[in-house]
N, C-alpha and C positions, 0 to 999 in steps of 0.2 A: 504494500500500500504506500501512495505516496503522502505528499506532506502538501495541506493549504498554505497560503501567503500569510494565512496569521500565525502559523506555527514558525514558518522561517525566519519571518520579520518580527520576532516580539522584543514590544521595549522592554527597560530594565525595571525591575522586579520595584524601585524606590521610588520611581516615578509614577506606577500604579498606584502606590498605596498614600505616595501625595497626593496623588487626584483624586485619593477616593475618603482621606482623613476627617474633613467636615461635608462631608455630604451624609445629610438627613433621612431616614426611611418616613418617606413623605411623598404624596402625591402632589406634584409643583402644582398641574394644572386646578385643583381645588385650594391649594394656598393660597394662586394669587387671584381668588375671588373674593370678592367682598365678604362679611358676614353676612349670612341668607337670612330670609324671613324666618323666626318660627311658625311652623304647622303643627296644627291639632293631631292627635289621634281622632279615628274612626271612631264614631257616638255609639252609644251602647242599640238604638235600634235607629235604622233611615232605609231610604228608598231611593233608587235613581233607577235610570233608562240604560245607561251604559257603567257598568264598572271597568277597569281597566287597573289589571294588578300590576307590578314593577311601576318606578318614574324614573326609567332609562331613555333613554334615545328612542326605541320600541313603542314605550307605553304614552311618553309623552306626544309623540308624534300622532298616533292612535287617537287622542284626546283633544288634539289640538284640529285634527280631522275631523273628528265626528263632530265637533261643534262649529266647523265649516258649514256641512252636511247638514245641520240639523240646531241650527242655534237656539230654539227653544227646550233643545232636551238637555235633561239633566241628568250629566258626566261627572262622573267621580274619578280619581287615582288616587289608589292605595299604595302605599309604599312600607317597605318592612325597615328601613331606614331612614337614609334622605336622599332627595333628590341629587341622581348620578353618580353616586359615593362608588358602585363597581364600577362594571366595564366600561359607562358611557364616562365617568370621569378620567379613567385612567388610561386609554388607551391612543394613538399615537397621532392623531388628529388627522390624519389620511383617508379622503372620503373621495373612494373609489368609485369609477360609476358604476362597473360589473356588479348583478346579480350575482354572481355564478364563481365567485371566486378565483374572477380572470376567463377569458375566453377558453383555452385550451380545456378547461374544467368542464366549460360548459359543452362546448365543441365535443367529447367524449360523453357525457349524459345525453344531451336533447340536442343532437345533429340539426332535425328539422325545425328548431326554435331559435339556435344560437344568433343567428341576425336579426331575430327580432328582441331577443331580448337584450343583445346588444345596444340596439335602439332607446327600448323601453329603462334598460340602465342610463343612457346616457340624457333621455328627457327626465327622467326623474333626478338626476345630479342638477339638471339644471332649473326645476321647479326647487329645487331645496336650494342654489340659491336666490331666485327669487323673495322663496318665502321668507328667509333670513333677514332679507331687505325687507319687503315688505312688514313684516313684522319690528324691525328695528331691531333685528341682536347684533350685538356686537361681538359676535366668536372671530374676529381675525378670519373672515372669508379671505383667502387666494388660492385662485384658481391657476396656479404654477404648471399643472403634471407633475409626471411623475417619470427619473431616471430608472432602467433596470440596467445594473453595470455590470458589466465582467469582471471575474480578477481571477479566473483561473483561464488557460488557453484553451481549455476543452469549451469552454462557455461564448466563445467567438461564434463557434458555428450554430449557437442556439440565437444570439443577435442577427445573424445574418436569415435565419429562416422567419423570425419572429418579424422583422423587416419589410423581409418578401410576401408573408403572407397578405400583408396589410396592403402592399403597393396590388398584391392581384385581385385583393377587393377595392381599389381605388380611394384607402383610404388614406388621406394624405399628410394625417394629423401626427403620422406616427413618423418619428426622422431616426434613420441610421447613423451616430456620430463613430468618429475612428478613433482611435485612440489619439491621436495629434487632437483633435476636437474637444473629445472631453476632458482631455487634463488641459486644455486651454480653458476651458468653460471652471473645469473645480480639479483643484491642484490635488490628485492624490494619487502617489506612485502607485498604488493596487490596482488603479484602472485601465483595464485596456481594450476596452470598448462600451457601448453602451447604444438603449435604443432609448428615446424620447420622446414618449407618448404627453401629447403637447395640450389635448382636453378634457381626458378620460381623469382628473385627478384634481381635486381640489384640497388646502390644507387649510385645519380650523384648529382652533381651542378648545379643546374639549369640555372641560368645565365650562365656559363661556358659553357655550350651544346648550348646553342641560339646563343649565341656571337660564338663561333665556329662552328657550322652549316653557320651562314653566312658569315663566311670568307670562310670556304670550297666551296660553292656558288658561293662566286665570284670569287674565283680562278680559278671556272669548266667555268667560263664564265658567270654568271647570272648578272645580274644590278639589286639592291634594288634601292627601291624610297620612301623615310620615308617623315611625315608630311604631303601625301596625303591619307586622305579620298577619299573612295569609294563610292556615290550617288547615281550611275544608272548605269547600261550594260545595251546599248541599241543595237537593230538588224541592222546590216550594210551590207547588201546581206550574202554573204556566211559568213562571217566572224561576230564579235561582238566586239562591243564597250566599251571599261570602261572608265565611268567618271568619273573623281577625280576634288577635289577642286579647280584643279590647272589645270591639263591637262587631253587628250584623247587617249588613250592607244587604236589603233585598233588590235583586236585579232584573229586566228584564232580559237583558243580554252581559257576556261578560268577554275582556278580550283577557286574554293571557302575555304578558309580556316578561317573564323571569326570567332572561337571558340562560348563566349557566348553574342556576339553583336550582334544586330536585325540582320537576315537576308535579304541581298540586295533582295531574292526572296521571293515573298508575300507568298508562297506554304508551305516555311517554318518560318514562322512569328509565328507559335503558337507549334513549334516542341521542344521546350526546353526552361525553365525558370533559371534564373541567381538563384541561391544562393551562398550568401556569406561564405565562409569558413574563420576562423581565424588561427594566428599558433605565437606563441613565438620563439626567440632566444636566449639562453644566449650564458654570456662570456666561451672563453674557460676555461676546467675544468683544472685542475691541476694534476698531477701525483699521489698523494695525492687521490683527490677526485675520479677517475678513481679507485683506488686502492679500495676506497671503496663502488662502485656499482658496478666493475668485465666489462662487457660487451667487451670479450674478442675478440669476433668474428664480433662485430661490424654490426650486425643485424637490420634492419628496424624491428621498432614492430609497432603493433596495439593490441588493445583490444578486447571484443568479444561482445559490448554492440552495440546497434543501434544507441548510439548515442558514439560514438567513438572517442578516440584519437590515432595518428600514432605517431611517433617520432622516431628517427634517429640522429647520431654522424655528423657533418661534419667531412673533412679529419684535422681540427686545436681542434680539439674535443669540439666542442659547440653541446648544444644539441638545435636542432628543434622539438617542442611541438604543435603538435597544434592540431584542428577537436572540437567536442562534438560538441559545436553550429553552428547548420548551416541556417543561416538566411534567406527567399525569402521576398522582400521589394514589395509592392503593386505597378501594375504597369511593371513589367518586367523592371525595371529600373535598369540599369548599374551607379552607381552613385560614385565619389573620397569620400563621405562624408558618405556614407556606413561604409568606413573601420575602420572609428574610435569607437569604439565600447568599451568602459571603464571597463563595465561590465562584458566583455564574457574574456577579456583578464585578469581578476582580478580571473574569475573561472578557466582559464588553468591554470595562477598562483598558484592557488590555489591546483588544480591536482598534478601539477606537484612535490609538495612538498608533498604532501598525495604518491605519486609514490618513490619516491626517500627522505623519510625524512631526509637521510645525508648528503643532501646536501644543508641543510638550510644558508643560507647566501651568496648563488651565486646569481648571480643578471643578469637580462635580460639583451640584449641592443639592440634590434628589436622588434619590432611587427607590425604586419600588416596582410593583409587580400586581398583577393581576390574571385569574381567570378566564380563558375561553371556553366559550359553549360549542365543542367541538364536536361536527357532525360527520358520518360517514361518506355523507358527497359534498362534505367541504363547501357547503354553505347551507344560505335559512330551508326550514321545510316549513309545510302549512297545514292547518287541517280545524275540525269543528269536532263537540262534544258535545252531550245532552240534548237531543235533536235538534242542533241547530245553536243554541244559546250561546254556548261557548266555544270562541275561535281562539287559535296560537298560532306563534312562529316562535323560532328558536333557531338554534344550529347557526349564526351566521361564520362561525371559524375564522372570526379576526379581521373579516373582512365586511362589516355591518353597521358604518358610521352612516352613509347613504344609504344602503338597503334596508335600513330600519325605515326608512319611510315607504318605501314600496310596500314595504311588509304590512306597515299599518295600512294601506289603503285595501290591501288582500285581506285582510282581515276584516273590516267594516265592509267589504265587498260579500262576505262570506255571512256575517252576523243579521245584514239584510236579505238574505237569499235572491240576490241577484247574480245574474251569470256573465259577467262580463268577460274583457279580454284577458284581463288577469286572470281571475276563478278559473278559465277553462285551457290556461296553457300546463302544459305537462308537467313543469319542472314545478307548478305549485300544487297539481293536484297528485302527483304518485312522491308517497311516502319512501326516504331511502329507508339501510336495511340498521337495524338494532345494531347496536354494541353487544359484545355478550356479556352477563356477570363475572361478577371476582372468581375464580383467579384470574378465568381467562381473557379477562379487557387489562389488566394491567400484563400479563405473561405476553399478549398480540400488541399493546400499542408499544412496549420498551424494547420488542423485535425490532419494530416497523422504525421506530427513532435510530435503533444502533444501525438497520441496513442504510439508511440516510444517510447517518454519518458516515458510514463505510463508500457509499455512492458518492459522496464527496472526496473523497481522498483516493477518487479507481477513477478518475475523468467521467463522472456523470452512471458509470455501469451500476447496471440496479441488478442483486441478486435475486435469486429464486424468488425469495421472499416477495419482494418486492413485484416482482413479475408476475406473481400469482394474484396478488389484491390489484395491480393492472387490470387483468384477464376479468377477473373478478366484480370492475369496475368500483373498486376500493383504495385504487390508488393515488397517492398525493406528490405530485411534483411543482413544487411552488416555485 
């Protein structure tokens, strides 16, 4: 087996652990928001038209739709926390237009759908920034793109098809740089090529979009309810029940929005397992240090490896680093004592300065980690319960900053029994396949992680393993 760029190139072991000496287990993106409002808990008995459990990205979007929809009905979200506190606060601010977890993903599920829902991703990327504007949040909308770089030599020939593919469907958004091009664009010796999908990618604040989705919420009319838990919907004649720790929410309809927390329905109890994702922050860069990595156009990038890092400028130019380890803990456990991880945050460290060696002596001041609701075809599924009443998505696999709002429109699509063009395309209506239980979802996914690693260090070669969840239609090449 051979050896990655960041194995060959690693900085010195003192420079790691000064860039990582004062940095905080702390989500930046919920730091540097204001203090939120307090919300009530859920009243010991009430009644609404719509409940909508989670106030994530999912659920607020969900809420903020249906009171489009329907402005005289009355919308609740229940939250078991606060508003964004998981995945939609802490994840990388990259709002992809892809449904589907990237074309190739989808291109292998739903052949005869993929250009449209090409489509349908990329209008829906652009109603969500409309409605951003329209509404007046301030999440640091820019719509940059997004780099996919190379930095091994086997990953050239993945640029050059990923390129062609796009020119033989006339699409002209997507630009082939050379490597002379891209280290003129962002200074960094690992690169030696990359492709530049120039509108398919928009970069936000994540905390910003949460915290502003739900003021626009309640401005439309919606009531949150934080600090209650969700326990049971139970059947109440025509209508359904939500219990919360606190009180009972009678519903005529309910959406489901819990990302990667058990599902209240036992149906989907084995449809997606948590892994943890990591990600660094540093302090902002200086004028100076800007000058000397360029990244003029301010680009979300990724790498071309399976085991990957993304990174991104905020709008005070800190860089967000993070991905390669993605952890699944035995058990399907959601746990606060997951995130601290010493190790995997010493190897982005470490990256990050193999990526950008000029800028040795910046120094972190975040890190943290969160949860993926990770599903077997690598992105959301959909579906209804209780005849009708209650609809969910879930599974977005890291890729569901922008698909959380398609999601919600599929679901209030769903909740009205209406048939529309969403309800009746395949990729929303056929359910992927389960995860299996303990042992054998943790004994299958730490396979499938180590052939990864191993596919990275053979120029891209996927073994058996690998080949068979392929075949299988189970397979993941990000």
């Amino acid at each position: 087996m051979g050896t990655t760029v960041f194995e060959r190139q690693r900085p010195a072991a003192s420079a790691i652990q000064h860039s990582l000496a004062q940095a905080r287990q702390s989500v930046f993106w919920l730091d540097d928001l204001p203090e939120p409002p307090t919300r009530p808990r859920v009243p010991a008995e009430s009644t609404a038209d719509l409940v909508v459990v989670g106030a994530g990205y999912t659920g607020l979007w969900t809420a903020l739709q249906a009171k489009r929809r329907d402005p005289g009905s009355r919308v609740v979200v229940v939250e078991a926390r606060t508003v964004g506190w998981a995945a939609s606060g802490r994840n990388g601010g990259f709002c992809e237009a892809s449904l589907t977890h990237g074309r190739d993903n989808g291109l292998s599920r739903w052949p005869t759908e993929i250009d449209r829902l090409d489509e349908l991703g990329l209008a829906n990327l652009d109603a969500m920034g409309e409605d951003i504007a329209r509404y007046g949040i301030d999440a640091d909308w820019e719509r940059t793109g997004s780099l996919g770089v190379a930095t091994e030599p086997h990953q050239i020939e993945w640029l050059d098809d990923w390129a062609a593919d796009a020119a033989a469907r006339g699409d002209d958004s997507v630009k082939r740089l050379t490597q002379a091009e891209i280290q003129a664009s962002i200074a960094s010796p690992t690169y030696l090529g990359a492709v530049w999908e120039t509108e398919s990618t928009a970069l936000v604040h994540p905390g910003k979009l949460a915290s502003g989705l739900a003021r626009a919420a309640e401005e439309a009319g919606v009531e949150i309810f934080e600090g209650s838990p969700v326990h049971a919907i139970d059947e109440a004649g025509e209508s359904v029940k939500v219990v919360t720790t606190h009180g009972r929410i009678t519903a005529k309809r309910v959406a489901l929005a819990t990302n990667v927390f058990p599902s209240i329905l036992k149906r989907n109890r084995l449809m997606t397992v948590p892994v943890y994702d990591y990600v660094l922050m540093t302090e902002p860069l200086t004028d100076d240090q800007l000058d000397e990595i360029g990244w003029g156009d301010r680009q979300g990038i990724s790498d071309l490896a399976n085991q990957f890092h993304y990174y991104r400028l905020s709008r005070d130019n800190r860089v967000l680093f993070g991905g390669y380890d993605a952890v699944y803990h035995y058990g399907r456990r959601v746990r606060s004592q997951y995130e601290e991880r010493p190790e995997t945050f010493e190897r982005l460290a470490s990256h990050f300065f193999t990526t950008f060696p000029q800028l040795e002596g910046l120094r972190f001041t975040h890190k943290w980690a969160g949860a993926i609701d990770t599903s077997t075809q690598f992105c959301a599924f959909f579906g209804t319960a209780r005849k009708g009443r209650i609809a969910y998505a879930a599974g977005f696999t890291g890729l569901g900053v922008a698909a959380t709002r398609f999601a919600a429109d599929v679901m209030l699509d769903m909740l009205s029994g209406e048939r529309t063009e969403r309800t009746e395309l395949e990729m929303v209506r056929r359910r992927p396949l389960p995860f299996p239980p303990e042992p054998a979802a943790a004994m299958g996914i730490n396979a499938t992680r180590w052939s990864l690693d191993r596919a990275d260090h053979d120029r891209g070669r996927r073994n058996v393993l690998l080949k068979t969840l392929d075949a299988l239609g189970l397979g993941f090449d990000s």
